[in-house]
Backbone bond lengths (Angstrom), bond angles and torsions (degrees), N, CA, C in turn:
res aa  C-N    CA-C-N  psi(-1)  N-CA   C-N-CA  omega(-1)  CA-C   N-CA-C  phi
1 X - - - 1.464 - - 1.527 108.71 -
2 X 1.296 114.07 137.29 1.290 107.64 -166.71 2.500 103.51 -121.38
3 X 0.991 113.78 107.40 1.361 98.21 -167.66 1.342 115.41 -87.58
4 X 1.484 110.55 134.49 1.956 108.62 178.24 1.815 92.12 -90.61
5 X 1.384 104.41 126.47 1.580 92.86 172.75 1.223 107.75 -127.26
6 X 1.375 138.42 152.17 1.120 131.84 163.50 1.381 123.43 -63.80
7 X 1.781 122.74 137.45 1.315 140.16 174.58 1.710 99.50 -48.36
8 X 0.859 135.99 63.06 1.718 153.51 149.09 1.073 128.37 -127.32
9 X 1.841 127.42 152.71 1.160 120.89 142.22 1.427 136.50 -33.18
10 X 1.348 120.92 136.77 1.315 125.68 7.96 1.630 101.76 -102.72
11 X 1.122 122.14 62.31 1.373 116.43 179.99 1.311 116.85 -139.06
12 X 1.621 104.70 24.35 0.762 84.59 -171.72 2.181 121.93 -108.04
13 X 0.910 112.26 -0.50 1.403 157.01 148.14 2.119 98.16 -29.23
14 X 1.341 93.03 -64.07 1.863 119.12 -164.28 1.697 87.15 -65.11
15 X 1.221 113.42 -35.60 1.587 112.37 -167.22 1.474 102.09 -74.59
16 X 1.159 116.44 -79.13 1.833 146.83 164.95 1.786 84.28 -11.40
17 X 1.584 141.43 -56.31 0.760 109.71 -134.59 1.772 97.43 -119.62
18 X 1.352 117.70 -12.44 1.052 108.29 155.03 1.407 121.13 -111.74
19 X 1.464 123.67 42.57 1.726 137.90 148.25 1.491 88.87 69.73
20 X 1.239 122.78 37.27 1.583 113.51 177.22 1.887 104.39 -103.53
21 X 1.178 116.99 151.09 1.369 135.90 158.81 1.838 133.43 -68.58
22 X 1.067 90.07 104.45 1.873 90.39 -154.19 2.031 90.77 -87.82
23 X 1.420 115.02 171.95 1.324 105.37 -160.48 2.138 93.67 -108.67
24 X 1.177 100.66 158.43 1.754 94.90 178.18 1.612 111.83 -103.82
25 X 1.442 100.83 -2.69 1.634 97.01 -159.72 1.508 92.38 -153.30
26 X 1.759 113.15 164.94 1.734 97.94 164.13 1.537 126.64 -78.26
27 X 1.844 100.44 1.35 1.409 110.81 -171.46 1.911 92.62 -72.34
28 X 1.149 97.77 -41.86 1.392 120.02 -130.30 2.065 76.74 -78.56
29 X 1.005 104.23 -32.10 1.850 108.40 -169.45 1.710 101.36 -85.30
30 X 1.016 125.70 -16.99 1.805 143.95 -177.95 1.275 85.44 -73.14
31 X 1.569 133.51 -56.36 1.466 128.79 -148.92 1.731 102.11 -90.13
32 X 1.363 109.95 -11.38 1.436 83.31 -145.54 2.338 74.06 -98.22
33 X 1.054 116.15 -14.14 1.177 145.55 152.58 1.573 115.86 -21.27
34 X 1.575 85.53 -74.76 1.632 91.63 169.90 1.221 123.67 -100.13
35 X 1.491 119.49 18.38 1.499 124.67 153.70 1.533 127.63 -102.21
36 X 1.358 98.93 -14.29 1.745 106.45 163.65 2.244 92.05 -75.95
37 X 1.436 124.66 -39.24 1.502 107.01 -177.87 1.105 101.15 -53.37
38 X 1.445 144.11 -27.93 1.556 114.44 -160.46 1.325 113.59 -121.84
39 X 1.441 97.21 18.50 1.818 103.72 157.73 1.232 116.51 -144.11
40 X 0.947 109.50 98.74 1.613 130.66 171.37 1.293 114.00 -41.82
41 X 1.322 121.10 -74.80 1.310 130.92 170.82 1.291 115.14 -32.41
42 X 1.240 124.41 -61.06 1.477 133.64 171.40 1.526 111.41 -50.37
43 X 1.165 125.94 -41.23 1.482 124.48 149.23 1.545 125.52 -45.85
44 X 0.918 122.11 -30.34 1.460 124.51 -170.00 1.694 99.67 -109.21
45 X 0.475 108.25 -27.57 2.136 118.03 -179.23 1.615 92.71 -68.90
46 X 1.491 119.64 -70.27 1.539 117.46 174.15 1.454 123.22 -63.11
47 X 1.101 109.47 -27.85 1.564 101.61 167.49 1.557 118.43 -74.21
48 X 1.184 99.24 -37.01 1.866 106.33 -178.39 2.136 97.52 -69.58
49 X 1.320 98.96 -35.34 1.706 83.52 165.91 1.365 138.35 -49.76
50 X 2.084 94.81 -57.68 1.288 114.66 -157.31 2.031 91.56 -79.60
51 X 1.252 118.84 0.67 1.222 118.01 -171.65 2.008 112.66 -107.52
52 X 1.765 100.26 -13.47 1.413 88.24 159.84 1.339 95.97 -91.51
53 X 1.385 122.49 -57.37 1.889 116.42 -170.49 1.691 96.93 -21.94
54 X 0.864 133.43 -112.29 1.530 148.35 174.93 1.597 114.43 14.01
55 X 2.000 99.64 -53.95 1.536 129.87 -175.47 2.130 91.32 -44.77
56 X 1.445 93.96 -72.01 1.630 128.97 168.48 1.313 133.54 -23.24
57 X 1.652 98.76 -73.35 1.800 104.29 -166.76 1.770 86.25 -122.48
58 X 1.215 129.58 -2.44 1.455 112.97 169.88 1.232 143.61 -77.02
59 X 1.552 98.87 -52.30 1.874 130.74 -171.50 1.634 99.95 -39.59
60 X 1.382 100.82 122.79 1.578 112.82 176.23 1.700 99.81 -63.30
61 X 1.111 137.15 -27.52 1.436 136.95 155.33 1.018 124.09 -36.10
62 X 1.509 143.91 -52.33 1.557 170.73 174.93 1.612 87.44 -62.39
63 X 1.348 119.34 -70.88 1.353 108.46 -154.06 1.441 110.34 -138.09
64 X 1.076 81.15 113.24 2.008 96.91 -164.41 1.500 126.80 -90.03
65 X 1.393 108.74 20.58 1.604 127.56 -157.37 1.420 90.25 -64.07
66 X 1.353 119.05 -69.50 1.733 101.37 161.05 1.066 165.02 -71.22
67 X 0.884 125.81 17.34 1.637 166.07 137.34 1.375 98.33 -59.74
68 X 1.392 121.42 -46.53 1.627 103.85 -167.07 2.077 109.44 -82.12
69 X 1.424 88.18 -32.24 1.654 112.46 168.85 1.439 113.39 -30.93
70 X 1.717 94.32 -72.63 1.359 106.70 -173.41 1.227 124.87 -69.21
71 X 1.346 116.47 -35.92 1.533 123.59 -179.05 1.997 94.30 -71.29
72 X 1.242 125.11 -30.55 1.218 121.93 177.50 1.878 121.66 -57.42
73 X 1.380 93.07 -41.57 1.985 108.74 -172.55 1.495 98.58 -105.80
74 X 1.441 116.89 14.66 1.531 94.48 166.65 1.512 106.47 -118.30
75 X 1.406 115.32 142.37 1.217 124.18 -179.25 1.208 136.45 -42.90
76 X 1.071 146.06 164.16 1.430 140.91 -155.50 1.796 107.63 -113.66
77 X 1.378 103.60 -33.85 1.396 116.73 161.77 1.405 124.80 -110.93
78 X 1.426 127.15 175.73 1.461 107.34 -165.29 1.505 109.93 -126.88
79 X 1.190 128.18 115.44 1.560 147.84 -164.09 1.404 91.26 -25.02
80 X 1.606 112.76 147.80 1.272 147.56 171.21 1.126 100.32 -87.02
81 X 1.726 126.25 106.47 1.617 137.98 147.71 1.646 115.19 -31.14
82 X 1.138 119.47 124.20 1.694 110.97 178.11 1.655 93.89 -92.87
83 X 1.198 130.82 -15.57 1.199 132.89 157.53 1.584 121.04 -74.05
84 X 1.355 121.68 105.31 1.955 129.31 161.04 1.585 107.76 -23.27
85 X 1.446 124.02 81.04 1.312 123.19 160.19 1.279 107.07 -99.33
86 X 1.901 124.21 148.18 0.956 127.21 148.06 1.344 130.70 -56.23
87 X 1.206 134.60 -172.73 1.339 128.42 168.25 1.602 111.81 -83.25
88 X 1.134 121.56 168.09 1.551 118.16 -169.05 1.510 122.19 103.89
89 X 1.480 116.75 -176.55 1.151 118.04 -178.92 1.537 102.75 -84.92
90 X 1.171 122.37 161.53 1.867 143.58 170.71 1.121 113.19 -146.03
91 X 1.352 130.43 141.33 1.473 141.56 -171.06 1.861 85.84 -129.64
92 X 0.861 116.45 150.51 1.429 123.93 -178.18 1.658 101.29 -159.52
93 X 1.950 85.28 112.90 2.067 82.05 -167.76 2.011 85.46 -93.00
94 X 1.241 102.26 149.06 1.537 128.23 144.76 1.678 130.52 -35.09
95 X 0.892 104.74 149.32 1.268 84.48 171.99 1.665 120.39 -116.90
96 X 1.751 135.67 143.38 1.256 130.73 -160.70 1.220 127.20 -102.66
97 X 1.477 105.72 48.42 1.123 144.96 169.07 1.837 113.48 -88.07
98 X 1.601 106.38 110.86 1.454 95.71 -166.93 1.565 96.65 -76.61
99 X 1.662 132.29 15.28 1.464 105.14 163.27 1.692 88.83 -134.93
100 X 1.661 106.22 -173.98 1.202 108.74 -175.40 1.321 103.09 -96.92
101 X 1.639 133.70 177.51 1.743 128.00 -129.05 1.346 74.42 -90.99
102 X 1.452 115.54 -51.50 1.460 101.21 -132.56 1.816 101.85 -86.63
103 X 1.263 125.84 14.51 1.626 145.26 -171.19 2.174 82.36 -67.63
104 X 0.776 93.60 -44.93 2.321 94.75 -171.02 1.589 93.89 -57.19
105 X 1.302 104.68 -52.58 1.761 102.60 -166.26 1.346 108.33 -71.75
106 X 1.276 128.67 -33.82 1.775 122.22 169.28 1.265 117.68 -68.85
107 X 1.351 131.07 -18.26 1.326 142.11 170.67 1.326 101.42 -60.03
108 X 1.421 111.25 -72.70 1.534 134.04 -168.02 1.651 95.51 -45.27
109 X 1.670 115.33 -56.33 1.102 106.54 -166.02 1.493 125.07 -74.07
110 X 1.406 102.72 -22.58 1.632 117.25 165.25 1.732 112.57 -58.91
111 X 1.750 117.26 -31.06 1.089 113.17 175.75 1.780 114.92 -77.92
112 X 0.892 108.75 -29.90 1.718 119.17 176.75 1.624 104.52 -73.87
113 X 1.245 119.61 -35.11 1.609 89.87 169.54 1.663 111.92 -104.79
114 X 0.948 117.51 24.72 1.700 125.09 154.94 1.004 111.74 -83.76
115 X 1.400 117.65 -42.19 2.166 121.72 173.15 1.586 107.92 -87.73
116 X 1.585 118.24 26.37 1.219 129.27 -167.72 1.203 131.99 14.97
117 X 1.612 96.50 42.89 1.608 103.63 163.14 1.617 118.27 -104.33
118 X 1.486 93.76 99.73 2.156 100.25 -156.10 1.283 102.71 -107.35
119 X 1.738 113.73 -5.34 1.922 106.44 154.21 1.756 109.89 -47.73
120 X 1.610 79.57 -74.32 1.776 86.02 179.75 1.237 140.45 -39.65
121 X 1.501 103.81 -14.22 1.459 123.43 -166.17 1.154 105.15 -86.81
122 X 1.769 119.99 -46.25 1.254 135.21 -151.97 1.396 82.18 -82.73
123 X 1.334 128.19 -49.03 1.418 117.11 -146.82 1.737 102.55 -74.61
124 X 1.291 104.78 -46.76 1.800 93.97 -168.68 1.689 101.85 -71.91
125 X 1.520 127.76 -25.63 1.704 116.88 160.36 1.304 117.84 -49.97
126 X 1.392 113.84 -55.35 2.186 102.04 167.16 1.247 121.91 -70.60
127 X 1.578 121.08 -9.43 1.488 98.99 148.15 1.469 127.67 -82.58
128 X 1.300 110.57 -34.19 1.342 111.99 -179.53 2.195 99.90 -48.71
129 X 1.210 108.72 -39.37 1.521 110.12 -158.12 1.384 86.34 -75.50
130 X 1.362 128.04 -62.35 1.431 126.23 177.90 1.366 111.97 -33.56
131 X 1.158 125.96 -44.77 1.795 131.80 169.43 1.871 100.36 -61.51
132 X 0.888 132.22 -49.46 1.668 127.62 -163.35 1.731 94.04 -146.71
133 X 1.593 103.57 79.68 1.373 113.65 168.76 1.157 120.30 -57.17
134 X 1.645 130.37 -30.22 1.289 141.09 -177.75 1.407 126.88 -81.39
135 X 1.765 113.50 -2.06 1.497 120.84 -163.51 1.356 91.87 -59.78
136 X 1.259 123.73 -175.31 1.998 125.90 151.83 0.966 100.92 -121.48
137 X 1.814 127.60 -37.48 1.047 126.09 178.15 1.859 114.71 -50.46
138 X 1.161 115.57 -55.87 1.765 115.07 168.51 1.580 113.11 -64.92
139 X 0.993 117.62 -21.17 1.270 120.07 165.97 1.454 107.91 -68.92
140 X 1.123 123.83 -55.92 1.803 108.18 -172.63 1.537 112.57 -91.34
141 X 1.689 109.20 2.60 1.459 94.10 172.04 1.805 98.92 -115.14
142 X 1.787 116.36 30.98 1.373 120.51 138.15 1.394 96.93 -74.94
143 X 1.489 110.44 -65.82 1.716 103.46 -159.78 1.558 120.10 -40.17
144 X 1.113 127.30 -44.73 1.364 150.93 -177.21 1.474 94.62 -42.37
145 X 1.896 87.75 -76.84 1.823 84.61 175.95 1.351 139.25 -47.98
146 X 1.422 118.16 -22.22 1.045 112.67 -159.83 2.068 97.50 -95.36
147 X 1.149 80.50 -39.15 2.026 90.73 141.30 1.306 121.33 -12.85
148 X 0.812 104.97 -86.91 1.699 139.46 -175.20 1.542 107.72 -49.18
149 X 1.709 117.09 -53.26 1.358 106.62 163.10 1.135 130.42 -91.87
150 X 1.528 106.79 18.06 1.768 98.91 177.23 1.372 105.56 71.50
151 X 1.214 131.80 44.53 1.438 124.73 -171.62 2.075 105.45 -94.26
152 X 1.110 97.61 115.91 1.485 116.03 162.85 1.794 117.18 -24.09
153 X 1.354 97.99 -34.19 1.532 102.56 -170.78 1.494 121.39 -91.08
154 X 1.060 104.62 -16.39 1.937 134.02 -173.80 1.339 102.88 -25.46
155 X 1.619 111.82 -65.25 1.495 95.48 -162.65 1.975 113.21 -106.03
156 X 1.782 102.21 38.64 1.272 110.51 152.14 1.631 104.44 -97.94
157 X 1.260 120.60 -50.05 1.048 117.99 178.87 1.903 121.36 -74.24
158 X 1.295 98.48 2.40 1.721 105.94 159.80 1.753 104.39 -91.06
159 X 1.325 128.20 -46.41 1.195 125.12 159.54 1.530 108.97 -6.58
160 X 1.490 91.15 -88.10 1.588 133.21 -151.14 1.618 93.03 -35.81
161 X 1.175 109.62 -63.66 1.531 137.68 -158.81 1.526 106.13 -55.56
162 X 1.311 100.67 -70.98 1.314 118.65 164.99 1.854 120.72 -40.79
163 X 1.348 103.71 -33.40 1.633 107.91 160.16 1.574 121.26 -71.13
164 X 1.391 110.26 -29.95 1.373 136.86 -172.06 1.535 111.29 -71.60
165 X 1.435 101.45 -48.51 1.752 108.72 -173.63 1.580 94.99 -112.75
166 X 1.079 165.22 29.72 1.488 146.74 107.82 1.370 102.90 83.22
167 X 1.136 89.26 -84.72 2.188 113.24 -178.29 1.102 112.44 -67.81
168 X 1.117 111.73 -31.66 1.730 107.42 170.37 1.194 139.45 -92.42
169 X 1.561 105.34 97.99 1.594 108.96 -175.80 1.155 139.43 -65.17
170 X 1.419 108.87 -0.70 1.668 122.74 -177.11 1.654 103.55 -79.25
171 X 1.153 118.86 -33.71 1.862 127.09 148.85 1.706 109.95 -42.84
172 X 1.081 138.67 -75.15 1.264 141.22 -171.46 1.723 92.06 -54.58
173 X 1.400 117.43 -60.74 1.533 117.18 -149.23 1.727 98.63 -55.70
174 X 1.195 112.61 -28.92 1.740 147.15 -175.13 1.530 102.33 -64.17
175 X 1.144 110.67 -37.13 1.641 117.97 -155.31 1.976 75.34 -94.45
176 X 1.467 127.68 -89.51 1.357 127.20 163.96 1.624 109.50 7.07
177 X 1.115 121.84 -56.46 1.738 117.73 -164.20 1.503 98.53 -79.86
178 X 1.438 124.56 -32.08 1.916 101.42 -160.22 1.590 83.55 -108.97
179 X 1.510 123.23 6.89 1.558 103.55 -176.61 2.057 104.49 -78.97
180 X 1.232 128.64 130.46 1.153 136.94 -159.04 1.403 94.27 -104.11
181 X 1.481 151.56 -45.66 1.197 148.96 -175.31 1.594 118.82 -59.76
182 X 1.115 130.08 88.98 1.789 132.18 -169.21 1.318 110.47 -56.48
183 X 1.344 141.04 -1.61 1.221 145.32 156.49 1.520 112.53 -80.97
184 X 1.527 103.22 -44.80 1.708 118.74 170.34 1.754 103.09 -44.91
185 X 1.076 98.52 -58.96 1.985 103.42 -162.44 1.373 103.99 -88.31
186 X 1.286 135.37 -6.97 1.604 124.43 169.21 1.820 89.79 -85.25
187 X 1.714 141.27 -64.21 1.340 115.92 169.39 1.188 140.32 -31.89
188 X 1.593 100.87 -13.55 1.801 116.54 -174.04 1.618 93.89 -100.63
189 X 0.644 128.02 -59.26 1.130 135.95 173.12 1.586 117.42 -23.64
190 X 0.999 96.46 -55.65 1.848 134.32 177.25 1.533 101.07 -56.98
191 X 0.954 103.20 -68.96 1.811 106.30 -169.36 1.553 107.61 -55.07
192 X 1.562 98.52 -43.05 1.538 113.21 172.84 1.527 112.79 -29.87
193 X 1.465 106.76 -83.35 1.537 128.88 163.74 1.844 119.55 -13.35
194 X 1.877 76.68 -47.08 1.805 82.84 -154.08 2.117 91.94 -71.90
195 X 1.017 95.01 -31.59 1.818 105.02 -171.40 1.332 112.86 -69.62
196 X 1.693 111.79 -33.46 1.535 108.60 -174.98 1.417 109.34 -86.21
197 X 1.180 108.80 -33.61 1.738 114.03 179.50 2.054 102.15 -57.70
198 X 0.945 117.81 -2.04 1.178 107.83 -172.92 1.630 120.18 -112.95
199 X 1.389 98.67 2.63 1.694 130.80 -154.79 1.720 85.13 -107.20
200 X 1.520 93.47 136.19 1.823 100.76 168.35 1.428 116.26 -63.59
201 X 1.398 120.91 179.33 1.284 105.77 -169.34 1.304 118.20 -75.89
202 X 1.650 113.38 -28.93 1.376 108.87 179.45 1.733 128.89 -63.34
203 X 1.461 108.68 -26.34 1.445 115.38 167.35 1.516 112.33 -59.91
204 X 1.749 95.00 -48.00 2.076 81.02 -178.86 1.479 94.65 -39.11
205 X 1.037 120.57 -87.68 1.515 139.17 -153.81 1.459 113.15 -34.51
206 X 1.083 110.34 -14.77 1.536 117.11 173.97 1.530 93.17 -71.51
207 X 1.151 88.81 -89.96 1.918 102.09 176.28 1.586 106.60 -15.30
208 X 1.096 129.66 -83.40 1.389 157.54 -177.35 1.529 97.86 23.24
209 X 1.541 128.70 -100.87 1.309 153.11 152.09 1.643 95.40 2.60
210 X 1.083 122.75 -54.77 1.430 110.87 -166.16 1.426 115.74 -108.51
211 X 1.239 90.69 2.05 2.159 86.18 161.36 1.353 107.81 -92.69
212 X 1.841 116.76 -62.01 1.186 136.70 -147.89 1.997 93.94 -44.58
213 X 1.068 114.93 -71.78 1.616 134.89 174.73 1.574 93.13 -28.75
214 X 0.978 124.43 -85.87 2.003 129.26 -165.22 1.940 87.69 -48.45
215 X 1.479 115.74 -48.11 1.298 90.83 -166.95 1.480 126.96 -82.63
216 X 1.385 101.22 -5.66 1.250 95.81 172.06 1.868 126.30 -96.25
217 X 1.097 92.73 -9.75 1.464 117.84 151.11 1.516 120.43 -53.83
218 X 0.750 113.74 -50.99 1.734 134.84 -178.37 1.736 94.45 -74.98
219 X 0.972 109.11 -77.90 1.736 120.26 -169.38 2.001 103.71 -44.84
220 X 1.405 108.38 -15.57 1.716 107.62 -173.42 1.731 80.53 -100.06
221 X 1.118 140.55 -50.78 1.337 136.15 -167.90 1.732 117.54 -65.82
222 X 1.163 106.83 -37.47 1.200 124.76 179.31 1.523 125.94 -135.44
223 X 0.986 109.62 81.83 1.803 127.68 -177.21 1.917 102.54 -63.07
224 X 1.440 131.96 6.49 1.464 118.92 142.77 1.356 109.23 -84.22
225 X 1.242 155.79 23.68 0.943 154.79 157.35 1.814 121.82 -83.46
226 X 1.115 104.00 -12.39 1.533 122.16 -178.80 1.264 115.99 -58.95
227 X 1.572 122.92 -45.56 1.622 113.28 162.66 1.512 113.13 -56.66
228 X 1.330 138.50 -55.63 1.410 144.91 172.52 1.150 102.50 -33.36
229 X 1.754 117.78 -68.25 1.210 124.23 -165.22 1.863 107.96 -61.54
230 X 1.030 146.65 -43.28 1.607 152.22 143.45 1.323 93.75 -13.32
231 X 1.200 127.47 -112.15 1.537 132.61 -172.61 1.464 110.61 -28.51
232 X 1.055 117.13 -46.02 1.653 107.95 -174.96 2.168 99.55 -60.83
233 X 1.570 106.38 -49.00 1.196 89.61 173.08 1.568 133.60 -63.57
234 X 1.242 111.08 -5.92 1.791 119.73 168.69 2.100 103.41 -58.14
235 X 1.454 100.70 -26.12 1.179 100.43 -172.36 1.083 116.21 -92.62
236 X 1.422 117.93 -37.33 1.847 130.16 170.51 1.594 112.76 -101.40
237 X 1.107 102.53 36.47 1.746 94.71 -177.48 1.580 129.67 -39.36
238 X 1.441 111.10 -17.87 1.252 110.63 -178.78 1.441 102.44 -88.78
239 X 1.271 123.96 -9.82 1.461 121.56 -174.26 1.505 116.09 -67.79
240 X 2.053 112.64 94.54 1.579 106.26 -166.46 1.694 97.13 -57.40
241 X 1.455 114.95 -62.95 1.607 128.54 -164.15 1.818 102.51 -32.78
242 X 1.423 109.45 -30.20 1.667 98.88 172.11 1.365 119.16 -83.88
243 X 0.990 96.09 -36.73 1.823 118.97 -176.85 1.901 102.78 -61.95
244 X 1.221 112.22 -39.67 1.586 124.88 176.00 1.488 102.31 -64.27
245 X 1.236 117.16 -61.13 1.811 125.45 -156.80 1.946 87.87 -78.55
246 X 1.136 109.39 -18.49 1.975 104.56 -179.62 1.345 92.47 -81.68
247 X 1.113 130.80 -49.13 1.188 137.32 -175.13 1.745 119.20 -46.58
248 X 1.435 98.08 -68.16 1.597 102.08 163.36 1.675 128.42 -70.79
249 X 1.356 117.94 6.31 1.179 139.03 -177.98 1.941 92.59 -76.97
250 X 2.276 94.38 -66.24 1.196 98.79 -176.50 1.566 115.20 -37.24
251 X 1.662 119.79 -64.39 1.039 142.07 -156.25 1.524 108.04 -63.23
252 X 1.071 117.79 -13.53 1.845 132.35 -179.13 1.527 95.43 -96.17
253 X 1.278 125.06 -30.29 1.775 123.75 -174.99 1.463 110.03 -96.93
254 X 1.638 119.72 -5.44 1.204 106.49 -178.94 1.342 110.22 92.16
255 X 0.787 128.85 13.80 1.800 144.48 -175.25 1.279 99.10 -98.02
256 X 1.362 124.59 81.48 1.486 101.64 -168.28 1.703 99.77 -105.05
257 X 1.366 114.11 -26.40 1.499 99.30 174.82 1.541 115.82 -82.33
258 X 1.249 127.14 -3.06 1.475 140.30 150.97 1.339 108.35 -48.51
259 X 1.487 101.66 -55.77 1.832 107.57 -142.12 2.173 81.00 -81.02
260 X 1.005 130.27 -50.42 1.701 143.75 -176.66 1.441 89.24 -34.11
261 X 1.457 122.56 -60.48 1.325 130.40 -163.93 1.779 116.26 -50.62
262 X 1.365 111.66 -33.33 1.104 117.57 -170.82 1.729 119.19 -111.41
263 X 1.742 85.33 -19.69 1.887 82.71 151.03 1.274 122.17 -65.87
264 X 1.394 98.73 -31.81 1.678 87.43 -163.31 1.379 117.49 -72.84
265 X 1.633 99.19 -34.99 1.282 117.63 161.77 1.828 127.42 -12.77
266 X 1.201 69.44 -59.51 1.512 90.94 -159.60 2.172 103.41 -83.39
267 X 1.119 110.36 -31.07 1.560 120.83 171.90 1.664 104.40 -73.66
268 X 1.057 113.76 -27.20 2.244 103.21 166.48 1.016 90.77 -94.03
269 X 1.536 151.02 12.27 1.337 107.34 161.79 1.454 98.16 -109.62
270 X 1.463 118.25 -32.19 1.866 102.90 177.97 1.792 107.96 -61.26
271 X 1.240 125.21 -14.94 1.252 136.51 -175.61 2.076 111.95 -67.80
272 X 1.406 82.98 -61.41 1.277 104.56 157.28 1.439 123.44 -31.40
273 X 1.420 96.72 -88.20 1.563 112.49 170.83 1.280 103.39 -19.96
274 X 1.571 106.19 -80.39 1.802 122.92 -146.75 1.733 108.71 -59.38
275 X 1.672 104.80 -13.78 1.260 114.32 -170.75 1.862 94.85 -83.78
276 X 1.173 115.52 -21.66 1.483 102.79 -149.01 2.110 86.88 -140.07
277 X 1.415 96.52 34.24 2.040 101.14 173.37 1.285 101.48 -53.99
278 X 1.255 134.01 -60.05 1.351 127.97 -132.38 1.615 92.42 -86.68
279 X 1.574 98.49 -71.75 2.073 102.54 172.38 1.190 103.78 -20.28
280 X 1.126 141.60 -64.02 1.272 146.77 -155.46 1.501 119.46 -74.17
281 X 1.647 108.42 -43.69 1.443 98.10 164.76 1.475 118.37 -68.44
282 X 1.476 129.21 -7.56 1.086 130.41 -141.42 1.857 98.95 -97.11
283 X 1.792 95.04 -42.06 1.411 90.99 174.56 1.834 133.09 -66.79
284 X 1.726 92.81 167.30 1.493 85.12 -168.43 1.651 84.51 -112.14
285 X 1.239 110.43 112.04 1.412 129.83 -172.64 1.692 104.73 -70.60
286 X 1.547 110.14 -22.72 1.704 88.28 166.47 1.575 125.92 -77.61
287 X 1.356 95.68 -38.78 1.871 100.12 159.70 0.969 143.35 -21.83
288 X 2.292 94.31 -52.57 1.737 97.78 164.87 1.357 121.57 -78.47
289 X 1.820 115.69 -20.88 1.255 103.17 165.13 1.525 129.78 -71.70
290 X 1.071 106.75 10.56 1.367 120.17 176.43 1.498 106.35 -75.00
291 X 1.238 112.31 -64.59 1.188 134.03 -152.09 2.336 101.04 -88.21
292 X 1.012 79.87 -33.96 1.790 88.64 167.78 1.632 95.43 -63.95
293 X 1.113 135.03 -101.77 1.725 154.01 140.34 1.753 91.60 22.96
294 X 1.425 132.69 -54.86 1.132 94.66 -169.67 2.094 108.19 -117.25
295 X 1.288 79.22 18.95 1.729 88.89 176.66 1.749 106.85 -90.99
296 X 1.895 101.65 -42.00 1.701 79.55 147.12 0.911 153.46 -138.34
């Protein structure tokens, strides 16, 4: 097998080391295409290269760095089905539907409480949930609803849910917004903290968008929230809008060489920015994670 690869990461190492020509363009990969057709030999000379290199510095045998990886991050026991399987093999086909079933009935039901008919709404959403008790997605667009009417029961059935989905913090962050007791939502708050700090970085970042907003909401309403709110920024440090509301938190407590610290903060980086708008829109930020990712 002989590979045309493009002059990029991560290939580019594979090129460098078996003296091969990687392509810059699709023009540029067309030619080199129809110049491996009219030399055979030259086909077989680079393949017989790129096929000891491989023989050599490739064989997952020789070098087991992943092998040791994987056997390292994979579990020791084997995940609990929330679905009743027997023992044995299961094939479980998909379905070829480019959305999921129940995406028609949240529509529908999003249209019934826009024409503010939110009996009807409520009722075909608890059947739909009664049909797929386990969704989260119908689960938090009950909560929403029940939102919407001011319903008395909200934060038993934010409980519930929140016991239900575990892993899912958009339940807790959910439970945080309708909890009314400010001792209640700084402990919520708390657990929050204690759960995300323990999450890789890419989960914070999931989360991100939908804490930062509630917490800085909270942190302008309630200035004991300011130690919480600190630590949570150890986790979002780039987050100015938290870094601003910590800031005026300081400046409301008398913290004034605190509160200075995080204005300023925050003025080199819009400075920054505004100095460097265009560069910045210009890059393709997966590229550099490309190149970050395989530099280390």
């Amino acid at each position: 097998v002989l590979p045309i690869l493009p002059t990029a990461l991560p290939y580019e190492e594979f090129l460098r080391e078996t003296n091969l020509e990687g392509y810059a363009s699709p023009a540029d990969f067309k030619m080199k295409v129809l110049a491996y057709a009219k030399n055979a030999e030259k086909i077989k000379d680079d393949a017989k290269r790129c096929y000891s290199y491989v023989g050599q510095k490739r064989l997952g045998s020789q070098h087991r760095e992943r092998l040791e990886l994987c056997a390292k991050m994979m579990t020791t026991k084997p995940s609990i089905s929330p679905i009743a399987l027997a023992k044995g093999y299961h094939e479980i086909q998909g379905t070829p539907e480019m959305h999921p079933p129940f995406r028609d009935s949240l529509i529908k039901i999003q249209n019934l409480f826009n024409q503010r008919q939110r009996g009807e709404a409520l009722k075909i959403l608890e059947e739909e949930i009664a049909k797929n008790p386990k969704n989260p997605e119908l689960a938090l667009a009950h909560l929403k609803s029940l939102k919407i009417i001011q319903s008395q029961g909200i934060l038993e059935k934010c409980i519930h849910y929140a016991q239900l989905f575990q892993t899912d913090l958009r339940f807790l962050l959910f439970r945080i917004e309708v909890t009314a007791s400010t001792s209640d939502r700084m402990n919520l708050w708390e657990g929050l903290l204690s759960t995300l700090s323990t999450q890789p970085k890419n989960a914070r970042q999931f989360y991100r968008n939908l804490t930062i907003p509630l917490l800085v909401k909270d942190l302008s309403e309630n200035k004991e929230l300011l130690n919480i709110a600190k630590k949570f920024l150890d986790l979002f440090e780039s987050s100015a809008s938290l870094r601003y509301e910590i800031a005026k938190a300081y400046e409301f407590q008398g913290k004034t060489k605190e509160a200075l610290k995080e204005f300023e903060w925050i003025l080199k980086k819009a400075n920054e920015f505004s100095q460097n708008r265009d560069f910045i829109s210009s890059l393709n930020l997966m590229e550099i994670q490309t190149y970050i990712s395989s530099l280390s």
